[in-house]
Backbone as CSV, one residue per row, in Angstrom:
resi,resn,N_x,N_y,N_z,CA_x,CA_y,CA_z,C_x,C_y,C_z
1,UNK,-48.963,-17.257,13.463,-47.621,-16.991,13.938,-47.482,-15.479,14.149
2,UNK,-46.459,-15.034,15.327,-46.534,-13.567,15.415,-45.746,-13.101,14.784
3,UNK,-46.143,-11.650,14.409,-44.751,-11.031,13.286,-43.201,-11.279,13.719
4,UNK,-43.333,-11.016,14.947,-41.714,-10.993,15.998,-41.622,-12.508,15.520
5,UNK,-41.878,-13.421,15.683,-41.650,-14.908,15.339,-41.041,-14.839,13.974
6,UNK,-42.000,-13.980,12.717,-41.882,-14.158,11.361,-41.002,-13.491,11.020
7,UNK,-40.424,-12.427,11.760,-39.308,-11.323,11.654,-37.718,-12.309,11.754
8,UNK,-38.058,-12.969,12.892,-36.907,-13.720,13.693,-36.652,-15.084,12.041
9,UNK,-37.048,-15.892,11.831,-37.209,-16.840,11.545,-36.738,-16.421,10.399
10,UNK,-37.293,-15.124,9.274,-36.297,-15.026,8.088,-35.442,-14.190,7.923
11,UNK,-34.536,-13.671,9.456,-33.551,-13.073,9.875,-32.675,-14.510,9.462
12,UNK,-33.267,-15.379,10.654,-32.413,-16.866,10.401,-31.797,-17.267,8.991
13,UNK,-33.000,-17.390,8.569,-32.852,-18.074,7.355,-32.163,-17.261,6.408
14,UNK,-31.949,-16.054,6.529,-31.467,-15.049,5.667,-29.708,-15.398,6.103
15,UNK,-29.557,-15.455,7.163,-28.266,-15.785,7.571,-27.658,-17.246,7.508
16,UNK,-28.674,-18.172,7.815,-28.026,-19.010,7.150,-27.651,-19.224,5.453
17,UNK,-28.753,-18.799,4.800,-28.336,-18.728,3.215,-26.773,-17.927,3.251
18,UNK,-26.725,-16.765,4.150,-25.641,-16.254,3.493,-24.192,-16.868,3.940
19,UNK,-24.502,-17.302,5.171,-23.343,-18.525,5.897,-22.778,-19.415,4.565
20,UNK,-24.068,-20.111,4.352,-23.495,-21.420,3.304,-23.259,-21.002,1.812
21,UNK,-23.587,-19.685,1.249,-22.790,-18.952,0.271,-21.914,-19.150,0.452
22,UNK,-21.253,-18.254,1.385,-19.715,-17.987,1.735,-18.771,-19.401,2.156
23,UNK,-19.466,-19.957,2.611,-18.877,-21.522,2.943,-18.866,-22.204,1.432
24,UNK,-19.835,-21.940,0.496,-19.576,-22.798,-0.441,-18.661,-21.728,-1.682
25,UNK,-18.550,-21.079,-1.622,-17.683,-19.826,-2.231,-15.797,-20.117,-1.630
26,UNK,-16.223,-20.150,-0.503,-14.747,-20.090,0.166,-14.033,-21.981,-0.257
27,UNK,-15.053,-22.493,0.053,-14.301,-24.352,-0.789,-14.163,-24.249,-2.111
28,UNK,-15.059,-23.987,-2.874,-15.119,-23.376,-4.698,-13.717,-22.922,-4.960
29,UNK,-13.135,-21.679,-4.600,-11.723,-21.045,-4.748,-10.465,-21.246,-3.649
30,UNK,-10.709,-22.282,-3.550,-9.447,-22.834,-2.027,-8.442,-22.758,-2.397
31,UNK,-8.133,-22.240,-4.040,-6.742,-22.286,-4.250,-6.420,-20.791,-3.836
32,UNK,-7.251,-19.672,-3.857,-7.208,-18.476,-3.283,-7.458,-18.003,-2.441
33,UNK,-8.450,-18.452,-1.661,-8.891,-18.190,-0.106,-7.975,-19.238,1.204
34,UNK,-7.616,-19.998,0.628,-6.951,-20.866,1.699,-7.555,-21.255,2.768
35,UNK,-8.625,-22.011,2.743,-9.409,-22.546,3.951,-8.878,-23.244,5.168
36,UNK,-7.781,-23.339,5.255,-7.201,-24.292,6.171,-6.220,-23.081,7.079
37,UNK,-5.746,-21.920,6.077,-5.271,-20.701,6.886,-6.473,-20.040,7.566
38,UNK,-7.496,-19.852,6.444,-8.378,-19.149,7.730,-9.303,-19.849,8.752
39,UNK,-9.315,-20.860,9.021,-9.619,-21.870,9.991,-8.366,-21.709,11.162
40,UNK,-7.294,-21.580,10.657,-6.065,-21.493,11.886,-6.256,-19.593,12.068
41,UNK,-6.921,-19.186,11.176,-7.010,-17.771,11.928,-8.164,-17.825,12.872
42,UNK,-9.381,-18.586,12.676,-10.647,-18.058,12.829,-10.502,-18.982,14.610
43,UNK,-9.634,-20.085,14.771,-9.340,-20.955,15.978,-8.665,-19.773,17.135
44,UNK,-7.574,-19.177,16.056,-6.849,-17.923,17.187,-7.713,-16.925,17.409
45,UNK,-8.563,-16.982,16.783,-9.042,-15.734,17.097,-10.006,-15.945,18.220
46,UNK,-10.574,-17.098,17.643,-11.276,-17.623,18.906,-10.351,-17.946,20.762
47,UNK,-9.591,-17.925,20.583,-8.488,-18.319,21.822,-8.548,-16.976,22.171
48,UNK,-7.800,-15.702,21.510,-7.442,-14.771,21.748,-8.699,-14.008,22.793
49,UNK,-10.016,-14.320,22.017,-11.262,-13.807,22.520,-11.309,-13.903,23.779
50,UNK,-11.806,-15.652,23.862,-12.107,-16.525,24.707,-11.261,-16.204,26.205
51,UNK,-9.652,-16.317,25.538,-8.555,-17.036,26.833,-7.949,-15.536,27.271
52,UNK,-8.393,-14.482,26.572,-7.627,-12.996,27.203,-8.385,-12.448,27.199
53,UNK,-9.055,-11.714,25.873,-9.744,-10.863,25.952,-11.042,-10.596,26.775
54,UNK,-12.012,-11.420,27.014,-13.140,-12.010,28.186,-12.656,-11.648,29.478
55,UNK,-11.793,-12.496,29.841,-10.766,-12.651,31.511,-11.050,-11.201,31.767
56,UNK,-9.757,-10.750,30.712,-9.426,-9.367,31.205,-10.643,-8.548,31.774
57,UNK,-11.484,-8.517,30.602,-12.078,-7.492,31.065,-13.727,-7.832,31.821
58,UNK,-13.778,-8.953,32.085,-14.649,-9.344,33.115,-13.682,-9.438,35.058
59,UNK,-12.438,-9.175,35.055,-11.828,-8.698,35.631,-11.873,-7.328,36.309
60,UNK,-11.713,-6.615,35.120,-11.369,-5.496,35.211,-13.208,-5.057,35.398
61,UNK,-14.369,-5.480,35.194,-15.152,-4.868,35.358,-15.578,-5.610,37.022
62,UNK,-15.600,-6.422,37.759,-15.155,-6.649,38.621,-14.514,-5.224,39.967
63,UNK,-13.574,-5.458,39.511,-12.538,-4.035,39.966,-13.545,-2.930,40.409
64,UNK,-13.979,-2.861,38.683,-14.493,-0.909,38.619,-15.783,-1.288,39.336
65,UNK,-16.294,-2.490,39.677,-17.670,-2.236,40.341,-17.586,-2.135,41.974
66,UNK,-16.153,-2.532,41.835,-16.267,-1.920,43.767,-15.350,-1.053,43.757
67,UNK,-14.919,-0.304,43.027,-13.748,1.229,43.004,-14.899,2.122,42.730
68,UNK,-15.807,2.098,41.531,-16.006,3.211,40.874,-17.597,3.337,40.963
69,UNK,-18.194,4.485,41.329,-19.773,4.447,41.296,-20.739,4.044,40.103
70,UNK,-21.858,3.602,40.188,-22.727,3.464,39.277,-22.412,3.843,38.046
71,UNK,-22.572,5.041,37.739,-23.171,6.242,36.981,-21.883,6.180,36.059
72,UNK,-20.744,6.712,36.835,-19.639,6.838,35.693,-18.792,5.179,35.422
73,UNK,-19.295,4.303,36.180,-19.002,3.116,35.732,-19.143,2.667,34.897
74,UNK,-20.483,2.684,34.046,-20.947,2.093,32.908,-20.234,2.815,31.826
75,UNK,-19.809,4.303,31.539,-18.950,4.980,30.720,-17.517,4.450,30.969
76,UNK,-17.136,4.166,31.850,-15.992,4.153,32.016,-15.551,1.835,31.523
77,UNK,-16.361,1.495,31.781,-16.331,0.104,31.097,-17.023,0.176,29.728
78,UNK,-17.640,0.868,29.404,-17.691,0.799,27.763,-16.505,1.255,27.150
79,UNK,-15.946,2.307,27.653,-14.743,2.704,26.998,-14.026,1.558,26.720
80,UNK,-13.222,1.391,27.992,-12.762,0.431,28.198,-12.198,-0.389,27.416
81,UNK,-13.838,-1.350,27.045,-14.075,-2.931,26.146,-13.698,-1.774,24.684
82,UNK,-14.320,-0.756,24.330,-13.669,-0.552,23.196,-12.712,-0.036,22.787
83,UNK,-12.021,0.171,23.511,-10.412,0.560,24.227,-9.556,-0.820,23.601
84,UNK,-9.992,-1.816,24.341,-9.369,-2.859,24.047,-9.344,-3.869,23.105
85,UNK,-10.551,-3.583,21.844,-10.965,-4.453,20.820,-10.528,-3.668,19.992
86,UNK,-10.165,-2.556,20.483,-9.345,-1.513,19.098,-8.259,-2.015,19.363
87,UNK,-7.282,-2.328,20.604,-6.092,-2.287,20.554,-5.680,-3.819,20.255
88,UNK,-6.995,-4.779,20.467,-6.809,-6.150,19.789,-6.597,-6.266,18.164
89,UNK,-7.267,-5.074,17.914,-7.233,-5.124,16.312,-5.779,-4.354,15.801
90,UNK,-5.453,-3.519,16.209,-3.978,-2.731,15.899,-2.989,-3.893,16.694
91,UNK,-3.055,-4.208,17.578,-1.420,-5.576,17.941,-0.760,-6.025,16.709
92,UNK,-1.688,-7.084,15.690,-0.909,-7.232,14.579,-0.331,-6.472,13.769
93,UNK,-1.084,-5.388,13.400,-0.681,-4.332,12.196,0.929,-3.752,12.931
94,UNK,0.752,-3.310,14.491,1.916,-2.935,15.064,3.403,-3.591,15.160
95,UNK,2.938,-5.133,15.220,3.710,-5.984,15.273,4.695,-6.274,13.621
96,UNK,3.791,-6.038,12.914,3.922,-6.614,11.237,4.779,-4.641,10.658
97,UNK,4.869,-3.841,11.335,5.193,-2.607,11.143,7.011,-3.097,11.179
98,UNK,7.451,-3.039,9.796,9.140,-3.133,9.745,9.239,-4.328,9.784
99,UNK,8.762,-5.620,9.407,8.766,-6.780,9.339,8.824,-6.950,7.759
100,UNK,7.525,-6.570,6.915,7.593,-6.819,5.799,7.678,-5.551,4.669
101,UNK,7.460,-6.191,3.467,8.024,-4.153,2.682,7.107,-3.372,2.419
102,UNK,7.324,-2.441,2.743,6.320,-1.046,3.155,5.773,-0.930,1.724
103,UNK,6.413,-1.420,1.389,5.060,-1.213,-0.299,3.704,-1.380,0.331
104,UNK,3.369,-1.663,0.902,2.439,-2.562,1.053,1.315,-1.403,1.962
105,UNK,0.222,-0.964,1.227,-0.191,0.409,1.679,-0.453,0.304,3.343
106,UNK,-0.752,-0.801,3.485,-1.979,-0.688,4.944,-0.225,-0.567,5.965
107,UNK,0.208,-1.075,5.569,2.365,-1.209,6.370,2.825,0.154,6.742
108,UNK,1.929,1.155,5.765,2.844,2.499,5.830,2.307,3.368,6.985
109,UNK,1.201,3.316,7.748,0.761,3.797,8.250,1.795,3.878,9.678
110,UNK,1.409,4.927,10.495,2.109,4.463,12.239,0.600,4.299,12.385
111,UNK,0.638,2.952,13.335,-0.200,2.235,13.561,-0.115,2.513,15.269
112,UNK,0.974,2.855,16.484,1.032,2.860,17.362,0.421,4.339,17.560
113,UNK,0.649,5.559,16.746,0.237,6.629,16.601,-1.219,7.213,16.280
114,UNK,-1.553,6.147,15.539,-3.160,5.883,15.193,-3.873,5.407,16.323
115,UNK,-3.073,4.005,17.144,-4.197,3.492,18.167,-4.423,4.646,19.108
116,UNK,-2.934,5.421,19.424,-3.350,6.503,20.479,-4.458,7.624,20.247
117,UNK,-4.298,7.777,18.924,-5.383,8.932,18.790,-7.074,8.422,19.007
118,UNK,-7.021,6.787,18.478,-8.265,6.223,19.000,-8.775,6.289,20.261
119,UNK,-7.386,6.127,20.865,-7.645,5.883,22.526,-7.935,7.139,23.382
120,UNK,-7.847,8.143,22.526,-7.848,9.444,22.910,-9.549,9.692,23.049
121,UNK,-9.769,9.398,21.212,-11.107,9.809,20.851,-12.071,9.037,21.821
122,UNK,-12.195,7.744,21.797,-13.075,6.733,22.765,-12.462,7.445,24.361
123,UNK,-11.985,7.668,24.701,-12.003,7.798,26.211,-12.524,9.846,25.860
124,UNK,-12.578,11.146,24.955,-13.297,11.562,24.793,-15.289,11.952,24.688
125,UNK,-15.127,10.764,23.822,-16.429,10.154,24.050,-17.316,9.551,25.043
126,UNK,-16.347,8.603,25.551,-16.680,8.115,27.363,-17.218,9.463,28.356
127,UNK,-16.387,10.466,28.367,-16.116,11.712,28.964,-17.469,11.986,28.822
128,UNK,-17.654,12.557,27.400,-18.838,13.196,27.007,-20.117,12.781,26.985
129,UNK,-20.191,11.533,26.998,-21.616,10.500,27.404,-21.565,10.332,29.028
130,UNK,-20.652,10.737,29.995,-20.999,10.523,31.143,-21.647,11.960,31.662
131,UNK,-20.975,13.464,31.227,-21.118,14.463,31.220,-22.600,14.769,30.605
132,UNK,-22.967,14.234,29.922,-23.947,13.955,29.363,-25.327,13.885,29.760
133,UNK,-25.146,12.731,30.246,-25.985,11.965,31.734,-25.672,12.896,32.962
134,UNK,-25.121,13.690,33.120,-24.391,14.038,34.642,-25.634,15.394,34.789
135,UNK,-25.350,16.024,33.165,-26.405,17.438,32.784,-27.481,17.039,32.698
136,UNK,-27.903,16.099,31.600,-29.188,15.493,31.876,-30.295,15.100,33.332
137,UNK,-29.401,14.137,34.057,-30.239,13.929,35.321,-30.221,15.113,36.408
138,UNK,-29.461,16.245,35.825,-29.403,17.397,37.245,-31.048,18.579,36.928
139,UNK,-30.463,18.401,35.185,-32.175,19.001,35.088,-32.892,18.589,35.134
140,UNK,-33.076,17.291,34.227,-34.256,16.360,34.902,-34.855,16.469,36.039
141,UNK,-34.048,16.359,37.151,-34.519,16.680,38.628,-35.126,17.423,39.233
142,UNK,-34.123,18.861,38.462,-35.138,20.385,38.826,-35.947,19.990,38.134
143,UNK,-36.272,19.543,36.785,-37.485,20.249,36.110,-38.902,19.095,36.829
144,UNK,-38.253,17.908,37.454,-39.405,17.465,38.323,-40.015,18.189,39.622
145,UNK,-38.555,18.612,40.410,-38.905,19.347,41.552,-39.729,20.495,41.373
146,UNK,-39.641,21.311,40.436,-40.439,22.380,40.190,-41.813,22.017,39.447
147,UNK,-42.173,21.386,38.997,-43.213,20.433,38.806,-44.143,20.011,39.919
148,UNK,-43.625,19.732,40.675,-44.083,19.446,42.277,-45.043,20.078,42.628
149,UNK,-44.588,21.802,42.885,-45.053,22.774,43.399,-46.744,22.915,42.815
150,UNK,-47.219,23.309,43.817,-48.691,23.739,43.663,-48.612,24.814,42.515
């Protein structure tokens, strides 16, 4: 058998052991984990994925492939997707902000103030990995063209 085979196979098996831990951990304490709530979370979450989050942005990458060139396309759709799995993850916290009592540490935060600064940093980053590539392939080029020469 090849190592890549033997690598793969007790990756598997490593994950399934730890699957059916947690599956048999999570039925064990059902009076505290609530298996039937996180099954109605783990269904929405699956919808949310599936029925918006996908669309959108197989949409939207769509779009940017006949608006936007190659090069800064691929920066500009990575952002993007993580643009939007951040802001999938802050919706609730934003939503649940003045709903319940701020005792409650993770409640106290501004959460609309936080996603922006994310959205700041990731579309920073986008910037700087395209800029990146932009410096990279210009020297690259010279340092082939001059290479050339006798």
């Amino acid at each position: 058998m090849k190592p890549v085979m033997m690598v793969r196979l007790a990756l598997g098996a490593t994950g399934v052991a730890l699957i059916s831990y947690g599956a048999v951990r999570l039925l064990a304490n059902s009076r505290e984990t609530n298996p039937l709530g996180l099954g109605r979370w783990l269904a929405g979450a699956v919808i949310v994925h599936d029925g918006i989050f996908v669309p959108i942005v197989s949409l939207l990458g769509v779009v940017l492939a006949k608006l936007v060139k190659p090069r800064p396309r691929r920066y500009l759709q990575g952002s993007l997707i993580v643009a939007g799995a951040l802001t999938l993850i802050a919706i609730p916290e934003i939503h649940l902000q003045g709903i319940h009592d701020p005792a409650k540490a993770w409640l106290r935060q501004d959460y609309t103030r936080n996603l922006h600064i994310l959205w700041m940093i990731v579309a920073a980053a986008g910037l700087l990995c395209y800029l990146t590539s932009v410096v990279y392939g210009y020297y690259g080029r010279k340092r082939r063209h001059t290479n050339d020469l006798p």
